[in-house]
FILUMGU-949378 format. One record per residue (C-alpha): y, x, z. Coordinates in steps of 0.2 Angstrom, whole numbers, plus 2048, in hexadecimal, padded with zeros to 3 digits. Example, Ala and Ser with C-alpha at 12.3 -4.5 7.8 and 13.67 -1.06 7.14 Angstrom:
BEGIN
7EA83E827
7FB844824
// end
This chain:
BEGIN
9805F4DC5
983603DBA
990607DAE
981607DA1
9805F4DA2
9715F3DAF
96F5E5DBA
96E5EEDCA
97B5F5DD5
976607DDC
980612DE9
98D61ADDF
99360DDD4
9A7605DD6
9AB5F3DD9
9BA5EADD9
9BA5E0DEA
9C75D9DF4
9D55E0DEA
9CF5F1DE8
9C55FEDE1
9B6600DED
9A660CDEA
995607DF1
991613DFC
98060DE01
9735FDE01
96A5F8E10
9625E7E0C
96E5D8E08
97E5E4E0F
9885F1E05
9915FDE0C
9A2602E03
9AE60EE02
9C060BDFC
9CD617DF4
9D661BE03
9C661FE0B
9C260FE17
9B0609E18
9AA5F9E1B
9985F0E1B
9995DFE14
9895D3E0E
9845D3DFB
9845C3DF8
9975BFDFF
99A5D2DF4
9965C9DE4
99C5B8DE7
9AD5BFDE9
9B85B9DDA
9BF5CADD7
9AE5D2DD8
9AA5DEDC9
9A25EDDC4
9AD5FBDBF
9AA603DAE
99B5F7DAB
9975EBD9E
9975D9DA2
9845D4DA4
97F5CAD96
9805B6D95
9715ACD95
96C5A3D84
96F591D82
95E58CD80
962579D7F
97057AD74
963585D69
959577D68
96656BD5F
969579D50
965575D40
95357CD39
95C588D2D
96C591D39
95C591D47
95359CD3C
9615A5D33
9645ABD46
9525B1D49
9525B9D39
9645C4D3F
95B5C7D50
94A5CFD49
9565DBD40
9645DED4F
9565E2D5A
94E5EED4D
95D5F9D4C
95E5F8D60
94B5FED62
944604D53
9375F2D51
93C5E2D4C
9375D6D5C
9245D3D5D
91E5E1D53
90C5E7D56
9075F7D5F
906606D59
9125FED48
91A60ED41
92E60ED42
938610D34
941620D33
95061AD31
95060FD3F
94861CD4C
95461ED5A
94C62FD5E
954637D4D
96162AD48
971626D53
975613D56
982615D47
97761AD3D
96B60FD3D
977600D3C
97D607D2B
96C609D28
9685F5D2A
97B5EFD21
9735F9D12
9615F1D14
96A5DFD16
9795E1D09
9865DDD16
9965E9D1E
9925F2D2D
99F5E9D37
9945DAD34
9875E3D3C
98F5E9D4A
9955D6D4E
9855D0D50
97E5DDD58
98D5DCD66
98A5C9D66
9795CAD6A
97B5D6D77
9885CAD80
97F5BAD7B
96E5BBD75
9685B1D66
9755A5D67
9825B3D61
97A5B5D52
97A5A2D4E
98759DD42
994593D4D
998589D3D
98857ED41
98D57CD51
99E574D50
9A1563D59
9AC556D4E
9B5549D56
9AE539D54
9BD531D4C
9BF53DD40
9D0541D37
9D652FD3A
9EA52DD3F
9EA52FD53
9F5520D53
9E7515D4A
9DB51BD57
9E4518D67
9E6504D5D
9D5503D5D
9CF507D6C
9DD4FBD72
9D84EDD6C
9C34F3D70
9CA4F1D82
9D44E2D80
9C24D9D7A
9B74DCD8B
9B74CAD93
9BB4C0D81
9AD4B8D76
9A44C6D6D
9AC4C7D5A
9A94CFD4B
9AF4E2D43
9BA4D7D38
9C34CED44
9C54DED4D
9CC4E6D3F
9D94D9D3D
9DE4D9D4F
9E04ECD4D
9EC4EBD3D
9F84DFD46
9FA4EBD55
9FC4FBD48
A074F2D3F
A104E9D50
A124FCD5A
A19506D49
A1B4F9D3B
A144F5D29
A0D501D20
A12512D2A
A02515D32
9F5519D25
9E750ED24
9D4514D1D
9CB50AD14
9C14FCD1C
9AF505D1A
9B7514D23
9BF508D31
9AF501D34
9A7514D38
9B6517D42
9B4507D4C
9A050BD4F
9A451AD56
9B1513D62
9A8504D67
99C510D6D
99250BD7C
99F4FBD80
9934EFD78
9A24E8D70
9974DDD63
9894DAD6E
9864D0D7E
9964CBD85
98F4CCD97
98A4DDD94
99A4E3D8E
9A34DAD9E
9964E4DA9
9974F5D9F
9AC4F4DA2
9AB4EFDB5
9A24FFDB8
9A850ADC2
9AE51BDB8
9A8527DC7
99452BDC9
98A51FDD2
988523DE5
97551DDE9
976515DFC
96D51DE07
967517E18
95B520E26
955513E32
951500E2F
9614F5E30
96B505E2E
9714F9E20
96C4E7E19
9724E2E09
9744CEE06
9784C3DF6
9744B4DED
9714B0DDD
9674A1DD0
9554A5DCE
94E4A5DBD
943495DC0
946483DBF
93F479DCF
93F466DD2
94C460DDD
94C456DEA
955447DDE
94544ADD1
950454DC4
94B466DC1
959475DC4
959484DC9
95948BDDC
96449ADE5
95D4A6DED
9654AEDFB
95E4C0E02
95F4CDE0D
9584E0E08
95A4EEE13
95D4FDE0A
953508E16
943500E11
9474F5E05
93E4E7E0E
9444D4E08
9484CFE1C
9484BFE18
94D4B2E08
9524A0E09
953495DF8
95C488DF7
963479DE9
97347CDDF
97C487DEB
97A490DFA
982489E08
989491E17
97D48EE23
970496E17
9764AAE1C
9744A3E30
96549FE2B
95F4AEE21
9664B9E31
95C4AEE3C
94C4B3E31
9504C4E2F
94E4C4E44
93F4BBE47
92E4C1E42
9254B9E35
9184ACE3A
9084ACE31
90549BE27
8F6493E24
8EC497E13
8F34AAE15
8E74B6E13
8E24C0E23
8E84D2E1B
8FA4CCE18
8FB4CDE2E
9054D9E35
8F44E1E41
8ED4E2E2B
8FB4EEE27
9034FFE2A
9114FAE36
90F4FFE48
90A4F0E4E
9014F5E61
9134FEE63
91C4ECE5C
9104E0E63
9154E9E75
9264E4E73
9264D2E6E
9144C7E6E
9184BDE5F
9124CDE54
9024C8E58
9034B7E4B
9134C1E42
90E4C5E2E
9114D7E28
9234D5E26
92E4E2E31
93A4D9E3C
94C4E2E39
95A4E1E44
96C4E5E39
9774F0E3E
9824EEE2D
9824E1E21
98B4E1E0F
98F4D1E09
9994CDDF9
9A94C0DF9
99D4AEDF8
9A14A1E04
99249FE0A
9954B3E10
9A64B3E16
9A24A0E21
9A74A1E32
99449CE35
98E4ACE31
99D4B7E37
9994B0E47
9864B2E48
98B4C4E41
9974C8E4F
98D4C1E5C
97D4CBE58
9874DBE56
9854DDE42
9944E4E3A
9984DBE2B
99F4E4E1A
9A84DEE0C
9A24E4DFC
9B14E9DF2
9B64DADE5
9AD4DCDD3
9A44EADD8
9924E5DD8
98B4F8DDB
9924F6DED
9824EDDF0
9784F2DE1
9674F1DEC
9664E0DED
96B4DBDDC
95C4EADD7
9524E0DE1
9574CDDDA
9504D5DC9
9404D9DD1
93E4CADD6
9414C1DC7
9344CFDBF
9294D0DCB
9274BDDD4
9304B1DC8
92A4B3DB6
9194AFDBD
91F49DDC2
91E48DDB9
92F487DB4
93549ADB1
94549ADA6
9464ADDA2
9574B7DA7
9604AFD99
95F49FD8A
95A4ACD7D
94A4B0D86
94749ED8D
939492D87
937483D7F
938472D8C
93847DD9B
93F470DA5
930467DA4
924474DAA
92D476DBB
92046FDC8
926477DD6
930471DE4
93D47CDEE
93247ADFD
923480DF5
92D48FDEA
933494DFB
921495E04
91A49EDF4
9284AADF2
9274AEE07
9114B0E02
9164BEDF4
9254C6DFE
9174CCE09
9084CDDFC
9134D2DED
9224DCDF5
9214E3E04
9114EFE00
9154F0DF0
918505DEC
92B503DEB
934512DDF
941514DE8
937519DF9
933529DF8
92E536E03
93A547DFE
92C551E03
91E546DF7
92B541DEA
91A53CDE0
916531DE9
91E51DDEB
91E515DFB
91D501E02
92B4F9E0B
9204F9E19
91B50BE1A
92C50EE17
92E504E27
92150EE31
92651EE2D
93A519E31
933512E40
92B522E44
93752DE3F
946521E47
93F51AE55
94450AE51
9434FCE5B
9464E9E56
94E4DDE62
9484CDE5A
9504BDE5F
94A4B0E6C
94B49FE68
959497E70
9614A7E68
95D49EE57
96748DE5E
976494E5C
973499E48
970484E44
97D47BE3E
989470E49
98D45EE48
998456E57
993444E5A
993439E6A
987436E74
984423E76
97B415E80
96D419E71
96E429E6D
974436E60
977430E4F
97843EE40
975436E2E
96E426E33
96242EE3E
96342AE51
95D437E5C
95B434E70
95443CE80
950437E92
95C447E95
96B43FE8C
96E432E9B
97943AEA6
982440E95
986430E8F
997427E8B
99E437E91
9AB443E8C
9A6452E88
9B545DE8E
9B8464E7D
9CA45CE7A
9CB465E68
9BA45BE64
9C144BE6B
9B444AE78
9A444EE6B
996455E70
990466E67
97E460E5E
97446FE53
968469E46
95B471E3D
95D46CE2A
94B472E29
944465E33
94E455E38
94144EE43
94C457E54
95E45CE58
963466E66
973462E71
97B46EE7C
981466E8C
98846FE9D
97646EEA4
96F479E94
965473E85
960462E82
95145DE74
95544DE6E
946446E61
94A438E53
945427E5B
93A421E4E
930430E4E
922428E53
92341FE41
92242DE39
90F436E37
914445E2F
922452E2F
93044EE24
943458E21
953452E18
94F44FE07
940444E0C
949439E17
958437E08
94A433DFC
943427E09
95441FE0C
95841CDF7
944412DF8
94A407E04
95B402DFE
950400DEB
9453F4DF3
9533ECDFA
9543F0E0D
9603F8E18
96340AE12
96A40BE24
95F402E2F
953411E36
947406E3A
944400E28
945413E22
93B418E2F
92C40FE28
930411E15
92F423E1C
91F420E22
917415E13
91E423E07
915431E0E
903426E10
906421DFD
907433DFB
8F4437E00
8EF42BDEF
8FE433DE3
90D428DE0
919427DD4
91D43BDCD
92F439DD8
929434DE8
91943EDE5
92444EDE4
92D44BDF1
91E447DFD
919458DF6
927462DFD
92645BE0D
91245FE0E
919470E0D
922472E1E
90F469E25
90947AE21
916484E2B
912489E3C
91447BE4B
92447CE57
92447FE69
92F476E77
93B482E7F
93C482E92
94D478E93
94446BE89
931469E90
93445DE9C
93744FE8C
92C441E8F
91D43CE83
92042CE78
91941EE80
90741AE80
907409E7B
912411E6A
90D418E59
90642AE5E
914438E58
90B444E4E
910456E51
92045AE48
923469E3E
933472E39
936474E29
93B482E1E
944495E23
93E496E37
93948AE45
94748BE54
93A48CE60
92A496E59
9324A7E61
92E49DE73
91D497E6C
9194A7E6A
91D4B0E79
// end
């Protein structure tokens, strides 16, 4: 850099550097070699030269500042032009042309630099213009430092404060009180108004803060209320206040199961209950961030209970079994994941839907019981998953998967019959009567879309940084990870999946296992019975899981391993059935005035309900037969080795037709498919 003003340092100029007066001695590349006072020399690298803070230039000019051009933008017409205007004529006292002129344009004489001195010519243009000289030499040293925007009048550029010249006092009431109305019932500007005189007049007393006239407290309100939605939506003005004041950190993750985000909340569609009534359902997910693949979702009536997150982190280890009426391209061999690679790791890829199997490393959870259940705590710590509290009232902790609940909403749930809309203002007419599906059958068709409507779906938040154009599907997402990562899933076996069901102790008697009026028995229970179980804390019980997806099996765990023990009037029973069927079955027979309680009788009210239900019943029972015709679709269990040697029914009995777990997984499709 010169002492003219250049912007280029040559051998021989001064710099202040490192305390001292230093001369550059000479340039080699990116290093300068200096020269000191007392006569040391040293070599050190430009760039570190000029990001010293003490660096400068001795005798030079500062380099000029860059124009605001976005500020320049914002002025007015009439100071933007009044600038341009200053600039044609500083730049024609500097060169001799005004900006743009055309070759060979003749120079005035008394702007010619070769026979007028810069003086000179300045007088020269305060004479043309009708203004002082000094005025001229401001703008021409302002336009030198700062380019056009020197020469704007920095009257049009002042910023006002937004509340004016009102009384500081009156101000800090007001936004007082704004605050004091985030989580009350949206009011008016008038009530607001009042509440805001009473604390004036309650903090300083009557009369000794002035007050502006109600028009002008209006405008002073509007500007403060600014962005708080203080008259609008009071939802939206809870959310706005509980954000958090820093910027939002995106979560990032770099392998599947890096991080899985899990919630529940009410879907936006009313469904008919297993009672006949319509209501809505929860829905309970997991996302992993890394992908953003829905790992698995569970609905359920009212509430979610505890067992449904054992459940969901059941599904999310498990492949995904084709059903039938799928079409063939939503298999996992149709898509883009590595299936040779998978399918040599675990068989059941080979029947698995294109869905990626995630293994957690890290779940987030929010404070819900059905989260913080010692159910799930212990599935989690078993499995190895380390489970993190999401910090209270602070949705953004898990901000994926409530994204991803909207998506669904937009995406899946305003296509459905029975769809309610986010909230009553955008809900129709009598939409209670439009509901038509069950949870059963919303649960099969929202596990069809996840894989046809979600998980190759261009996601926008899956990006390649070095395509940033281009939007990527969960599943390539997955196969580029898995690529990238080497990932590799260790799904879960089936007696794996026992330990997720839920537990009932009961005793095992001369005739069996009795849960909810049901008795359950097995040749294998005969050494086992009338005996203590040597749990004293259980008064001698034994430990029985049931599926609530299919109540046609429990499982008992004796010292001799696992024991399958079927309902005893299964054989009554020609088609699958769960929970909510047998309740329905059992309210029939106490109508028609038999014993709710005598299995027998149920059994074959079971049975008649779900014949009737080929000729379409009543609308209560035909719903209900509906929803069980549902789990007939899912895929057919297998017996697991500890339970193979069951014997058959009788053959002089009512054949058994082949039973079918109902709902999230089948405990023992992982050994089916091996």
């Amino acid at each position: 850099m010169t002492a003219g003003g250049g912007s280029v340092l040559r051998p021989g100029d001064w710099v202040t550097f490192d305390d001292g007066e230093h001369q550059v001695v000479a340039l080699a590349g990116t290093a300068v070699r200096l020269r000191s006072t007392a006569g040391a020399e040293s070599v050190v690298l430009a760039s570190y030269l000029m990001a010293a803070p003490d660096f400068a230039v001795t005798g030079a000019e500062p380099l000029p500042e860059m124009e605001p051009f976005g500020l320049l933008e914002t002025l007015p017409e009439p100071a933007r032009a009044a600038a341009v205007e200053w600039q044609r004529h500083v730049v024609e006292v500097e060169t001799g042309l005004p900006p743009g002129a055309e070759p060979g344009t003749p120079v005035r004489p008394e702007y010619d630099p070769a026979t007028r001195s810069l003086t000179e010519r300045m007088r020269a243009k305060a004479a043309e213009l009708d203004v002082s000289l000094r005025t001229v030499e401001g703008k021409r040293s302002r336009y030198l430092k700062q380019g056009l925007w020197g020469l704007v009048d920095q009257r049009t550029t002042r910023q006002w404060e937004a509340t004016g010249r009102a009384d500081a006092r009156l101000v800090a009431a007001i936004r007082e009180v704004l605050d004091g109305e985030t989580n009350v019932s949206t009011g008016t500007r008038s009530r607001l108004i009042r509440r805001v005189v009473k604390a004036v007049e309650a903090a300083h007393g009557e009369g000794v803060v002035p007050l502006p006239s109600t028009r002008t407290l209006y405008k002073l309100i509007d500007a403060l209320a600014t962005g708080r939605h203080a008259f609008g939506s009071a939802v939206t003005r809870r959310q706005t206040a509980n954000r958090p004041t820093g910027p939002f950190t995106p979560t990032f993750a770099d392998r599947p199961g890096e991080q899985v985000q899990i919630d529940s909340t009410p879907l936006d569609v009313m469904v008919v209950l297993d009672s006949g009534v319509t209501g809505r359902a929860d829905l309970t997910i997991a996302v992993d961030v890394a992908t953003r693949t829905i790992c698995a979702a569970v609905l359920r009536p009212v509430g979610t209970k505890a067992v449904d997150a054992s459940l969901l982190l059941a599904r999310m280890l498990v492949p995904e079994p084709m059903r039938p009426g799928w079409s063939e391209r939503l298999r996992m061999a149709a898509s883009r994941m590595p299936h040779r690679q998978l399918l040599g790791i675990d068989a059941r890829m080979e029947q698995a839907a294109a869905k990626p199997v995630i293994v957690p490393d890290t779940v987030v959870i929010d404070g819900g019981k059905v989260f913080i259940s010692d159910t799930f705590i212990r599935a989690c710590e078993r499995l190895g998953i380390s489970v993190q509290r999401a910090r209270p009232r602070t949705p953004t902790d898990k901000g994926i998967v409530e994204a991803t609940f909207s998506a669904i909403n937009t995406l899946f749930c305003q296509h459905l019959a029975g769809y309610t809309g986010r909230d009553v203002t955008r809900r129709g007419e009598k939409v209670e009567q439009a509901a038509v599906w069950t949870i059963p059958e919303l649960q099969d068709l929202l596990e069809e879309w996840l894989l046809a409507g979600w998980q190759m779906r261009p996601h926008d938040a899956l990006r390649d940084p070095f395509r940033p154009g281009k939007a990527m599907s969960p599943n390539d997402k997955y196969a580029s990870l898995v690529a990238a990562a080497g990932y590799l899933p260790l799904v879960l076996r089936g007696q794996d999946y026992l330990e997720l069901l839920p537990v009932a102790w009961r005793a095992i008697n001369d005739y069996g296992i009795r849960i909810g009026h049901r008795t359950y028995d097995a040749p294998e229970l005969g050494p086992w019975r009338r005996q203590h179980s040597g749990h004293a804390a259980k008064k001698g019980l034994w430990e029985v899981h049931y599926d609530p997806y299919d109540l046609s099996r429990v499982f008992v765990r004796t010292t001799g391993g696992w024991i399958t023990a079927r309902w005893v009037h299964l054989p009554l029973v020609n088609a699958p059935f769960a929970d909510f069927t047998w309740d329905h079955a059992r309210r029939l027979a106490a109508a028609a005035g038999l014993d709710d309680a005598n299995e027998a009788a149920v059994a074959r009210v079971l049975d008649t309900l779900l014949t009737r239900a080929e000729h379409g019943p009543d609308i209560r029972t035909a719903r209900v037969i509906a929803r069980t015709r549902t789990a007939a679709a899912l895929p057919a269990p297998a017996a697991t080795p500890e339970t193979e040697n069951t014997p058959d029914p009788e053959p002089d009995s009512a054949p058994s037709a082949e039973v079918v777990p109902f709902g999230v997984f089948d405990a023992h499709a992982a050994e089916r498919w091996l």
